[in-house]
C-alpha positions in Angstrom: 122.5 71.3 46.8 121.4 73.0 43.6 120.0 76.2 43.5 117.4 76.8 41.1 116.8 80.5 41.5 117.3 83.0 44.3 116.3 86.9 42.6 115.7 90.2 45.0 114.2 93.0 43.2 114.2 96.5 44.6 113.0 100.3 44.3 115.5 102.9 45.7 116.4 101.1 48.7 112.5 101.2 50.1 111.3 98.5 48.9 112.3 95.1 48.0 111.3 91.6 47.2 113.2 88.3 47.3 112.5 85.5 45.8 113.9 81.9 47.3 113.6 78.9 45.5 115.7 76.1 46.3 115.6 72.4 44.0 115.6 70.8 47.6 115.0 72.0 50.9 118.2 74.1 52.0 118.7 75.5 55.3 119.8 78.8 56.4 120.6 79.5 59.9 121.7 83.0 61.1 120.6 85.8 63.4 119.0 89.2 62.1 118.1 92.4 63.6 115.5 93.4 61.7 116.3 97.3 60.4 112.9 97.5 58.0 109.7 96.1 58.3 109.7 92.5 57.1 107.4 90.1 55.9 108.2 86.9 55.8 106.1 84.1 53.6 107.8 80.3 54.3 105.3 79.1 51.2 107.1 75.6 51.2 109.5 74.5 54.7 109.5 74.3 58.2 111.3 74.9 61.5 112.0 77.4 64.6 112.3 80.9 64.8 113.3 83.3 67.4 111.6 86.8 67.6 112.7 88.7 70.5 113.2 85.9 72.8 110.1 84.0 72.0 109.9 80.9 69.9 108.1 80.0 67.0 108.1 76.2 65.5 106.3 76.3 61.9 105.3 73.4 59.2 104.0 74.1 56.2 102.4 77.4 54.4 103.2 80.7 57.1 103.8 84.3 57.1 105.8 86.5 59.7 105.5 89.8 59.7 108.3 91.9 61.8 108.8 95.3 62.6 112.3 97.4 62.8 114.2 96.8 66.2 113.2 93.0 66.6 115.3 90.7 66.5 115.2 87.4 64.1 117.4 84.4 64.8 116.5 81.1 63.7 117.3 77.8 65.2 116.4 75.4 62.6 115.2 76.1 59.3 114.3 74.0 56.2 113.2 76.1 53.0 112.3 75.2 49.4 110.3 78.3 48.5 110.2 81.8 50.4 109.7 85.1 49.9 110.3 88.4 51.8 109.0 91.8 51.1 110.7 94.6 53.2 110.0 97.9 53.1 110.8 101.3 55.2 108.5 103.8 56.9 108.5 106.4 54.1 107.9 103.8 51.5 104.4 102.7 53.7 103.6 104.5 56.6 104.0 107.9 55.9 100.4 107.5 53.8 97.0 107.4 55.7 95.4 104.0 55.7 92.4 102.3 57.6 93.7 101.6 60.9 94.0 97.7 60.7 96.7 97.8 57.8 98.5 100.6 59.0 102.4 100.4 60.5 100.7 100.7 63.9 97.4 97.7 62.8 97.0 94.0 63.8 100.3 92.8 61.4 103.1 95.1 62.4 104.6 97.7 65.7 102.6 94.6 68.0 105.9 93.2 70.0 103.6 91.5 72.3 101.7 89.6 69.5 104.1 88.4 66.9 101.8 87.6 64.3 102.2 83.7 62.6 99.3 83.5 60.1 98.8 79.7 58.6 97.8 79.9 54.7 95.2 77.7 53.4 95.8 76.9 49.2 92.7 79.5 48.2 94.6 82.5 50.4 98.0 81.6 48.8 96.4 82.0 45.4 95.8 85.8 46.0 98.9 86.2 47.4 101.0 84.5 44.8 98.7 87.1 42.3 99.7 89.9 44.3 103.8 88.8 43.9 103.3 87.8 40.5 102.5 91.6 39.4 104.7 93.3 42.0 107.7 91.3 39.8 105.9 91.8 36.7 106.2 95.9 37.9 109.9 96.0 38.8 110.2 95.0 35.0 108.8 97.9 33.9 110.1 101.3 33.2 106.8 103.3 33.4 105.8 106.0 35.1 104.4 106.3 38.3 106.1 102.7 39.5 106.3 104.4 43.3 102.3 104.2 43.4 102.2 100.9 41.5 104.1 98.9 43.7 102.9 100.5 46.9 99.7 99.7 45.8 100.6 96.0 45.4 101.9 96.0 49.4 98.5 97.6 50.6 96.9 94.5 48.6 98.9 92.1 49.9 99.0 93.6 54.0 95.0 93.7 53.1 94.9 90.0 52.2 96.8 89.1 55.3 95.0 91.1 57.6 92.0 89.2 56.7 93.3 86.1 56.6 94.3 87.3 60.1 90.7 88.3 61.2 89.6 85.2 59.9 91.2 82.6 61.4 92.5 83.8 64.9 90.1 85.7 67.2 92.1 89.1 68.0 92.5 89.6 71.5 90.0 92.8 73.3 93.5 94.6 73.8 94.3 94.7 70.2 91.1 96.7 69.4 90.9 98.5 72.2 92.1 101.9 70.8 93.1 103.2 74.3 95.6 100.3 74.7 96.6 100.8 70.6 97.3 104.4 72.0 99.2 104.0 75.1 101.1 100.9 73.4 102.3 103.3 70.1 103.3 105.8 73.0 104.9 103.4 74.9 106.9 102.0 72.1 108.3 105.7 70.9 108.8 107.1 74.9 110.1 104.2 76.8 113.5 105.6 76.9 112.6 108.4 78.2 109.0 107.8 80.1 109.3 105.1 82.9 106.2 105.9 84.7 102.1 105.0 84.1 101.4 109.0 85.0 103.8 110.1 82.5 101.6 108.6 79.9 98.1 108.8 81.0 98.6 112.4 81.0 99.6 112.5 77.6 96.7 110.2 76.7 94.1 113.0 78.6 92.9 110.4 81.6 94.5 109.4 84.8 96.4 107.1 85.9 93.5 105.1 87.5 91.0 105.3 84.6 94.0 103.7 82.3 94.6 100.8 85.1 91.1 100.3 85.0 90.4 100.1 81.7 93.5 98.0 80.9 91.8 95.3 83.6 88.3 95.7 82.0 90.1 94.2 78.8 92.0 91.7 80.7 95.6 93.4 79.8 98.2 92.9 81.4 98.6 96.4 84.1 99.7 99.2 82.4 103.2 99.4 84.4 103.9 95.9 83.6 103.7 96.8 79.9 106.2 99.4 80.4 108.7 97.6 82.5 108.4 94.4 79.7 109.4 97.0 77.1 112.1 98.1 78.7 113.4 94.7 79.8 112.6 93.5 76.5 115.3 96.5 74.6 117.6 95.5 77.5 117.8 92.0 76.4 118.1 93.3 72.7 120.9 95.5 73.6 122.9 92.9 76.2 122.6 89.7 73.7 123.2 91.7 69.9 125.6 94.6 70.8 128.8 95.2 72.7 127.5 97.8 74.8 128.2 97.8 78.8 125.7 97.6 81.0 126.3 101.1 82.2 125.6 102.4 78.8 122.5 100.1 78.5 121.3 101.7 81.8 121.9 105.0 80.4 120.2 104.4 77.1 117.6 103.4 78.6 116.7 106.2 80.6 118.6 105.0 84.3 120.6 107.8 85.5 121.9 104.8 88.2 122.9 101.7 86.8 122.6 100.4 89.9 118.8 100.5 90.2 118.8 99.3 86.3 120.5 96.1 87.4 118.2 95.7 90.6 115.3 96.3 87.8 116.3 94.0 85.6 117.6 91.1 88.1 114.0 91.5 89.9 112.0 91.2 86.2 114.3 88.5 85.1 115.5 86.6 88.0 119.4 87.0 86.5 121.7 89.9 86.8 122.4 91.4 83.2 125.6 90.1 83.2 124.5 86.5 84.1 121.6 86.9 81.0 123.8 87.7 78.9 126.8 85.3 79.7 124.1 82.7 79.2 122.2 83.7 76.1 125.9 83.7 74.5 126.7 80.3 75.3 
């Protein structure tokens, strides 16, 4: 199966773009843990991903976008042209941006809402502009490239975000900014903070106004939201590393790996050992 061109272009290990274009469909099959945040564009293919445990069957004109921790694995895969842009936090997030196309807006740091987006021929053309003079800058030796090229990402993370607003109607919970709050806390503390107190005081109500407010926008209770983060890094950790499931527990903030099994046997009906015995297989 020839290969017509496969090029990855980079900036100081912050920012990259590749560039996959096979003469015939090819497939690639193999799992990822994503370290930097990803976008994906499938411009040409189909098949099935996995993200975190969820599964995502695509045909046609898509774009992922992941987030560092989650994990990628795909099942079936059939690509002609693809492209993925990856870039860390200090490339991106470290600037101030309008909340929506920020590391913490609709496309990225959303676990719970693993963003597919379905391109129409008109939103691909901006897109393919956008990619066109991010290569046509990694060509150049001039100065100021840094603010160029991140320039070029805030476009394109624009584009998509629209494209996002336009064609899928964004849950309440998404722009609720009390749930955008206690999620971003949630994500950063759930090591270490197991409990809805812990976090409505750090958020400056209590515990009953957050509960309440989290069933006003139909979300799932703020407790559950914890625990399915936790369970969620627990799966991570017992399918992709060789870690026991003591050292899980502990990691995880369990000073009794006891309770963490009970925990996770009640949340997932299978002992961790069982999960992961069958994930494996």
């Amino acid at each position: 199966m020839a290969i017509q061109d496969i090029a990855t272009y980079s900036y100081q290990d912050t920012f990259s773009l590749s560039v996959v274009d096979f003469e015939k469909a090819c497939v690639v099959n193999h799992p990822e843990k994503i370290d930097s945040y990803t976008i994906f564009w499938i411009k040409q293919g189909r098949g099935t991903y996995h993200i975190d445990f969820d599964e995502y069957t695509f045909d046609g004109n898509v774009l992922f976008f992941l987030s560092p921790g989650q994990v990628f694995t795909v099942e079936s895969e059939e690509i002609k042209e693809a492209y993925r842009l990856s870039f860390v936090r200090d490339f991106y997030c470290i600037q101030t941006h309008d909340k929506e196309i920020s590391c913490n807006g609709v496309l990225f740091n959303n676990i719970y809402e693993t963003p597919y987006i379905e391109l129409e021929e008109k939103e691909s053309k901006k897109l393919d502009f956008i990619l066109s003079e991010i290569i046509d800058e990694f060509h150049q030796e001039e100065a100021a490239q840094y603010d160029m090229l991140q320039s070029y990402l805030k476009q394109f993370i624009i584009h998509s975000v629209r494209v996002q607003k336009n064609k899928y109607q964004l849950k309440d919970d998404i722009n609720s900014k009390l749930f955008k709050d206690f999620s971003t806390l949630v994500e950063f503390n759930f090591t270490k903070l197991h409990s809805v107190t812990e976090y409505a005081e750090r958020l400056g109500v209590s515990p009953k106004s957050l509960t309440k407010h989290f069933q006003k926008i139909r979300a799932q209770k703020p407790s559950d939201f914890i625990k399915n983060r936790i369970i969620l890094e627990a799966k991570r950790k017992l399918v992709y590393t060789d870690f026991s499931v003591k050292e899980i527990a502990f990691d995880l903030g369990f000073n009794d790996p006891a309770y963490f099994t009970r925990f996770f046997t009640k949340a997932t009906q299978s002992s961790p050992l069982q999960f992961k015995k069958l994930l494996k297989n």
